[in-house]
DRENMARGU-276078 format. One record per atom (N, C-alpha, C): residue number from 1; residue in one letter; atom name; x, z, y. Coordinates in steps of 0.02 Angstrom, whole numbers. Layout:
R   nr  rest  atom    east      up   north
R  NUM     a    CA       X       Z       Y
...
This chain:
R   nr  rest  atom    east      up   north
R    1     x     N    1596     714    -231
R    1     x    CA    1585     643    -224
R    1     x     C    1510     627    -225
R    2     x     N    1470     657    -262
R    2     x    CA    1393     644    -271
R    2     x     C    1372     663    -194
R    3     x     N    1380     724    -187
R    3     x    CA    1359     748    -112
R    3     x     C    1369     701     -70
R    4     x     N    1446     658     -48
R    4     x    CA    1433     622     -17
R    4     x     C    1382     543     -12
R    5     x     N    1381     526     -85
R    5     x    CA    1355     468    -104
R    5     x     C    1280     501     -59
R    6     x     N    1250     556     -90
R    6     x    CA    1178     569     -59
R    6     x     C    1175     584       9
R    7     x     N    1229     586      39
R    7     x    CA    1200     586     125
R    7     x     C    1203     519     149
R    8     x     N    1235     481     122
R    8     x    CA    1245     397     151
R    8     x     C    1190     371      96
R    9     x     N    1156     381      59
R    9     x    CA    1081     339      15
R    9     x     C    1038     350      72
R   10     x     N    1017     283      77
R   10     x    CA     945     257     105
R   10     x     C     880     335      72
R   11     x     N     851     359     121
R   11     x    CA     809     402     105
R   11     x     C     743     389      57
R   12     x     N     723     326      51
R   12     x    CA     676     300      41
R   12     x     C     691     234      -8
R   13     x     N     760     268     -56
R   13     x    CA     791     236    -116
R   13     x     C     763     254    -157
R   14     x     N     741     197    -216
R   14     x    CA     714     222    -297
R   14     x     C     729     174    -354
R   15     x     N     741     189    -392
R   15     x    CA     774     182    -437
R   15     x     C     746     108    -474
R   16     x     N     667     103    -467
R   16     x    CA     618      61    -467
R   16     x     C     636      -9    -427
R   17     x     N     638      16    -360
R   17     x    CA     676     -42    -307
R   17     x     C     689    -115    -354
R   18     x     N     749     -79    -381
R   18     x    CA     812    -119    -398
R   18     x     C     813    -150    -481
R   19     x     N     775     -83    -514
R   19     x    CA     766    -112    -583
R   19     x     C     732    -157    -607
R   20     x     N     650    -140    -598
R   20     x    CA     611    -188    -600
R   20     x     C     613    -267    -575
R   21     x     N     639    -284    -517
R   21     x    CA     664    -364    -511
R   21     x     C     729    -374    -560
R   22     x     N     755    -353    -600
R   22     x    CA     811    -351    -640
R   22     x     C     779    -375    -701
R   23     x     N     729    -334    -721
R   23     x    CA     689    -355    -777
R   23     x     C     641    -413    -802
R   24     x     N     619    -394    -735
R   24     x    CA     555    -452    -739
R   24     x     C     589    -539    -739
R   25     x     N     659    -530    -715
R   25     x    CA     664    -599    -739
R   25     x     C     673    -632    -783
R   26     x     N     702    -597    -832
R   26     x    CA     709    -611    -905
R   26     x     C     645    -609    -951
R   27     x     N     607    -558    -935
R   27     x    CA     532    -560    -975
R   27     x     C     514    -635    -939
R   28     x     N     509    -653    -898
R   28     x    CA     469    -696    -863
R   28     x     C     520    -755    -895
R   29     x     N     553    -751    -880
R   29     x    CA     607    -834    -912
R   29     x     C     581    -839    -986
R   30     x     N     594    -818   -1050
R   30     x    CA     590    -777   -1090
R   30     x     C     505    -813   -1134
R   31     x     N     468    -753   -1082
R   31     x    CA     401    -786   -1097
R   31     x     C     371    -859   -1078
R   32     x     N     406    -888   -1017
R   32     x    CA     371    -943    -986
R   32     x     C     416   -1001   -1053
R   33     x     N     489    -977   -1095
R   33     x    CA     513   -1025   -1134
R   33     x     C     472   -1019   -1199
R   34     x     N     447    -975   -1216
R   34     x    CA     398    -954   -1269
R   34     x     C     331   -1007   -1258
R   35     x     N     311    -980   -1234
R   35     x    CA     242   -1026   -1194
R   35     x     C     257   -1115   -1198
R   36     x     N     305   -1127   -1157
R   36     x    CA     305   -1221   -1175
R   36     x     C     329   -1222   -1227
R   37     x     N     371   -1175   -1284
R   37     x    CA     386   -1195   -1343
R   37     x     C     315   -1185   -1387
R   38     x     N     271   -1152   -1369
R   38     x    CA     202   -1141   -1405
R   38     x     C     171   -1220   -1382
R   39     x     N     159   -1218   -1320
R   39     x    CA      91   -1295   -1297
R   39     x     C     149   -1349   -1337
R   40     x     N     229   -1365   -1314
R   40     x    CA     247   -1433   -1376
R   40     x     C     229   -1417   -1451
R   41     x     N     221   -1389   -1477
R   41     x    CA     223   -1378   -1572
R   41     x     C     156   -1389   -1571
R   42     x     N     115   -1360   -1526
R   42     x    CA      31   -1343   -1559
R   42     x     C      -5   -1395   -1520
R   43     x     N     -76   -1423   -1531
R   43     x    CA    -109   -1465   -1503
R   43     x     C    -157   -1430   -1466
R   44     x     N    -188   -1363   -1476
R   44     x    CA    -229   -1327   -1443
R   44     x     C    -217   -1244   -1454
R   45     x     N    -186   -1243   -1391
R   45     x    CA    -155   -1165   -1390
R   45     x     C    -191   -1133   -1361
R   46     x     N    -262   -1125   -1350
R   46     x    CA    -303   -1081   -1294
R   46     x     C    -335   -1051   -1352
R   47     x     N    -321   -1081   -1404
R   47     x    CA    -379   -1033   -1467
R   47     x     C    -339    -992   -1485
R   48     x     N    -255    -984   -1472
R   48     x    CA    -227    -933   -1501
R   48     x     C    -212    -890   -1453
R   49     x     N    -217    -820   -1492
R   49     x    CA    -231    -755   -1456
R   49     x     C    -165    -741   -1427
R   50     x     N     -99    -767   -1461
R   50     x    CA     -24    -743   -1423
R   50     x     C     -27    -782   -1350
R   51     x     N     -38    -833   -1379
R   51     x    CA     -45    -865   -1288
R   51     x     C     -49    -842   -1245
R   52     x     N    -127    -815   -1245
R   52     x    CA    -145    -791   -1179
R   52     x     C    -103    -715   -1168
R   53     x     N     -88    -661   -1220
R   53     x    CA     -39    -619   -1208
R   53     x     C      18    -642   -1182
R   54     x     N      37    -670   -1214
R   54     x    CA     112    -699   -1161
R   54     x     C     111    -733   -1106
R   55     x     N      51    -755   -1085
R   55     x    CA      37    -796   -1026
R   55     x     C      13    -750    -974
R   56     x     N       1    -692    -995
R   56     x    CA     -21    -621    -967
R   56     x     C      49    -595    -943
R   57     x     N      99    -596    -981
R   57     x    CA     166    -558    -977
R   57     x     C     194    -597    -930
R   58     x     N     198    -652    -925
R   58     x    CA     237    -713    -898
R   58     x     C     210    -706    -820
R   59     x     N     136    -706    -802
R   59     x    CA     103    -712    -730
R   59     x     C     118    -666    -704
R   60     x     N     128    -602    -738
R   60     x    CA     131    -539    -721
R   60     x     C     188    -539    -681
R   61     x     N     263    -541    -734
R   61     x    CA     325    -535    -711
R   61     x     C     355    -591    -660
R   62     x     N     321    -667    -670
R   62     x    CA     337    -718    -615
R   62     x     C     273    -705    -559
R   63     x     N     241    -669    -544
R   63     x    CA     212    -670    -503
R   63     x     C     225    -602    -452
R   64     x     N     243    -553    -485
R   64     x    CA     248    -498    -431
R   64     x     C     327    -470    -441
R   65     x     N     382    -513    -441
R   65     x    CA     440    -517    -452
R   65     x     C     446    -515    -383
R   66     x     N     439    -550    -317
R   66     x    CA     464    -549    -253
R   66     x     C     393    -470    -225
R   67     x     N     351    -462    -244
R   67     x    CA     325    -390    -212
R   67     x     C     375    -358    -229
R   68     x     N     401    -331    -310
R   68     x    CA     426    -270    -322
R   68     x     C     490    -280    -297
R   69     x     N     544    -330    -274
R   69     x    CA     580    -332    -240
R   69     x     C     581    -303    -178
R   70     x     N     528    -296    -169
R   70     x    CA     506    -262     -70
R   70     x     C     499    -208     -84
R   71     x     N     499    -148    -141
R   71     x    CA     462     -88    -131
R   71     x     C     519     -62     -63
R   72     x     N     451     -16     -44
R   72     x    CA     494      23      -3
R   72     x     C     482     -11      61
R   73     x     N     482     -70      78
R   73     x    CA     460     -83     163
R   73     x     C     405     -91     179
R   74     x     N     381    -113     232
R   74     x    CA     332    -117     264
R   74     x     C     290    -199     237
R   75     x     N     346    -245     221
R   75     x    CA     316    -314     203
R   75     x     C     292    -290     128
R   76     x     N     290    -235      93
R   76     x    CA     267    -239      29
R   76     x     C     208    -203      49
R   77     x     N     196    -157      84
R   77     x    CA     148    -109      94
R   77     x     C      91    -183     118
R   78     x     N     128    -226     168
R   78     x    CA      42    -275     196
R   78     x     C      16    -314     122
R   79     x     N      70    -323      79
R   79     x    CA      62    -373      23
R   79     x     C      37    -357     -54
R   80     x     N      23    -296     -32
R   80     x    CA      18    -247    -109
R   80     x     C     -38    -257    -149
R   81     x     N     -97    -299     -98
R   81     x    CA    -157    -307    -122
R   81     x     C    -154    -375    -150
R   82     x     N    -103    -402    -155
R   82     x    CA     -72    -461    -215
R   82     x     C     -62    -438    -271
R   83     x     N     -20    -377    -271
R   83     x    CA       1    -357    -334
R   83     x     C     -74    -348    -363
R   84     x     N    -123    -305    -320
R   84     x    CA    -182    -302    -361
R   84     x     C    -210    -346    -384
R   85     x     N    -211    -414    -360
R   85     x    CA    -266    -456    -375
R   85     x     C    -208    -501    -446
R   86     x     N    -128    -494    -424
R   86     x    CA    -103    -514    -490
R   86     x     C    -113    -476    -552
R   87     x     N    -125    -408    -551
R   87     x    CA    -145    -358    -619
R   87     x     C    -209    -384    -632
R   88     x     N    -264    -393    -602
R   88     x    CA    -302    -380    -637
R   88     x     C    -334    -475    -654
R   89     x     N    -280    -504    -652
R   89     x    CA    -290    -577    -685
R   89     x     C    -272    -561    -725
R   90     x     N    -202    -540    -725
R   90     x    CA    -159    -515    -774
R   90     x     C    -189    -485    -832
R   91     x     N    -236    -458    -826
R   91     x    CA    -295    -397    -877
R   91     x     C    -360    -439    -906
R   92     x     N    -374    -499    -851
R   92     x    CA    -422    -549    -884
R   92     x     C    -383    -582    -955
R   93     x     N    -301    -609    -933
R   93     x    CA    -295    -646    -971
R   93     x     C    -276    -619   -1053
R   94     x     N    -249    -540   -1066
R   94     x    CA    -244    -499   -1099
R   94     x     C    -328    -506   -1141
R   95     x     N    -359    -471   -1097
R   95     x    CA    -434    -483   -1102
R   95     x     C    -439    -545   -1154
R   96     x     N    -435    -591   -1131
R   96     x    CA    -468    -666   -1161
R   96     x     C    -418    -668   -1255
R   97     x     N    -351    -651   -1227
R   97     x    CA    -309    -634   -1292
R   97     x     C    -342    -602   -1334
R   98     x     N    -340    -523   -1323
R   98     x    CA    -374    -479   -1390
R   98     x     C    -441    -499   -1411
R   99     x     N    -493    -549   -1350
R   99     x    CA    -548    -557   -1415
R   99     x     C    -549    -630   -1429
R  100     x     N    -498    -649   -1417
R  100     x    CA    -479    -714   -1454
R  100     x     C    -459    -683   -1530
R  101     x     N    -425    -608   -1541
R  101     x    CA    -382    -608   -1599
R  101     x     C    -450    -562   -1625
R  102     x     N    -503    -550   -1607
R  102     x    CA    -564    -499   -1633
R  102     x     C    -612    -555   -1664
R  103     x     N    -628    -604   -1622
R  103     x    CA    -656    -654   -1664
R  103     x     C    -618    -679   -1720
R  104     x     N    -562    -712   -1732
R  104     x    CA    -508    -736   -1806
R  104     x     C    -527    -672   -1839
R  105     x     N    -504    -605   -1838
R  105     x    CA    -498    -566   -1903
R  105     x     C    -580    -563   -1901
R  106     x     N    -655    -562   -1865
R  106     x    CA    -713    -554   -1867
R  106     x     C    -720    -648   -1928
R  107     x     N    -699    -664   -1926
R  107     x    CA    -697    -725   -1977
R  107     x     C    -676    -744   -2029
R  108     x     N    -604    -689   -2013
R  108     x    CA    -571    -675   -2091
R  108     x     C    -619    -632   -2120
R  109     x     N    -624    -565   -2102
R  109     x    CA    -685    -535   -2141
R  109     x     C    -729    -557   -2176
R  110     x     N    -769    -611   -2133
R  110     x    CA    -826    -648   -2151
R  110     x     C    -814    -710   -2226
R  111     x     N    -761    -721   -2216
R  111     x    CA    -724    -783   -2256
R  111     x     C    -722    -741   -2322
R  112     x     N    -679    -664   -2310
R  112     x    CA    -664    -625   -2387
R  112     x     C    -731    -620   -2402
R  113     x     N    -764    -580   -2374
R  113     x    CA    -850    -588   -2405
R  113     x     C    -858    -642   -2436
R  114     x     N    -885    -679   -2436
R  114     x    CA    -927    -746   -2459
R  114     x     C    -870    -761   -2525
């Protein structure tokens, strides 16, 4: 039965294809409900460091959710240099997170001192 399943599979099947748009919608739902439940409670959410991590997770998975749906054709291969330019926002906003959370503990430090 396997033998036959593998002569009738698409040659240029991966396992990736199919999973990754499976995933990413739930991280992305998930995080984007995280996120407006953070901006209603708080009055200024850009000073906190989860934000921008989850706002990192969220762009990531709602933004290259219809590329990774394409792996494998030719419309992903012209479009791929989206995915790049979505990673590496994606890496700014990570970026802006961890030294959002390097300055707070650089203050807690400072605070136990004194």
């Amino acid at each position: 039965l396997t033998f036959v399943w593998l002569n009738f599979a698409p040659s240029n099947f991966t396992v990736s294809q199919y999973f990754v748009p499976i995933y990413e919608v739930p991280i992305s739902f998930i995080s984007g409900f995280i996120l407006l439940q953070m901006v209603e409670k708080e009055n200024s959410v850009s000073d906190k460091p989860l934000f921008w991590i989850i706002l990192g997770v969220f762009f990531y998975c709602f933004c290259t959710f219809f590329i990774t749906s394409l792996l494998n054709t030719q419309l992903s291969l012209n479009i791929w240099f989206l995915h790049n330019i979505f990673n590496i926002i994606t890496y700014g906003f990570y970026t802006v997170g961890l030294w959002k959370y390097y300055k707070i503990q650089k203050l807690n430090l400072i605070k136990k001192e004194t």
